[in-house]
N, C-alpha and C positions, 0 to 999 in steps of 0.2 A: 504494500500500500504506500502510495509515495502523497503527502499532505505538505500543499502551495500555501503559503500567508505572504502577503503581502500590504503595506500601507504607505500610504503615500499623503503628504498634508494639503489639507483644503484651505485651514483659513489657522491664524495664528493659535488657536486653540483648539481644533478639531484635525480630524486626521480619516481618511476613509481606510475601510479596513478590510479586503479582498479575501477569502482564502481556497480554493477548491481540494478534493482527495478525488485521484484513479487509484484503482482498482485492478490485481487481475485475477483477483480470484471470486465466486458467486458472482459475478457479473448480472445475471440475468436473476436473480434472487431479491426483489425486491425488498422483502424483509432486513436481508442485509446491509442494503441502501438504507433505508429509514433507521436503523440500527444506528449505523455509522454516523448519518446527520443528526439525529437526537443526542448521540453522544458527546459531538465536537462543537452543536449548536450550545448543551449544558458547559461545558467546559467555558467556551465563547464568552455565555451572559454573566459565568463567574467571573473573568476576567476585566471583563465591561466593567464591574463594579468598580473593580481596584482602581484601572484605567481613570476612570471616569473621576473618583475622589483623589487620585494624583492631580491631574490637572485641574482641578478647581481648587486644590491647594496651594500647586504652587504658582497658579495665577493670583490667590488672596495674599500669597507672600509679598508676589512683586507687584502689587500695589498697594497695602503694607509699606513695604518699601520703599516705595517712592511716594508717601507720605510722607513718611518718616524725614527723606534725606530733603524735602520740601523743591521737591522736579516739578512743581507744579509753575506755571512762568508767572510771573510777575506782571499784571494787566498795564502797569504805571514803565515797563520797560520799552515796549515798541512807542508808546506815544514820547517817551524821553530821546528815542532811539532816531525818532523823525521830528522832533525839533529844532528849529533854525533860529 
């Protein structure tokens, strides 16, 4: 059984997540198909979990963050910036 993952990023916080399994053995064995997706589909949504509470933490970090280090601009800086 040879099992594809793949992911590739969509936007700075999300990510799409590919995976396919062939087979050469039961080929024609339905049951063993639905076996195999129920097994790797459960594995998947446990995964998703983790996944999913990593990056919503370390997004709350870095903006945390860059509170903290005060990255936020200074409204009073462009109009000093373009005063003559």
């Amino acid at each position: 059984m040879w099992i594809m993952n793949a992911m590739t990023p969509e936007t700075p916080v999300s990510t799409n997540y590919y995976w396919g399994v062939a087979r050469d053995f039961q080929v024609h064995w339905p049951e063993t198909t639905r076996l195999i997706f129920n097994e790797i589909t459960t594995a998947f949504e446990e995964d998703k979990q983790i996944l999913e509470a990593q990056i919503d933490r370390i997004v709350r970090q870095t903006v945390e963050r860059q509170h903290a280090r005060g990255c936020g601009r200074d409204p009073g800086s462009p109009a000093a910036a373009n005063a003559d």
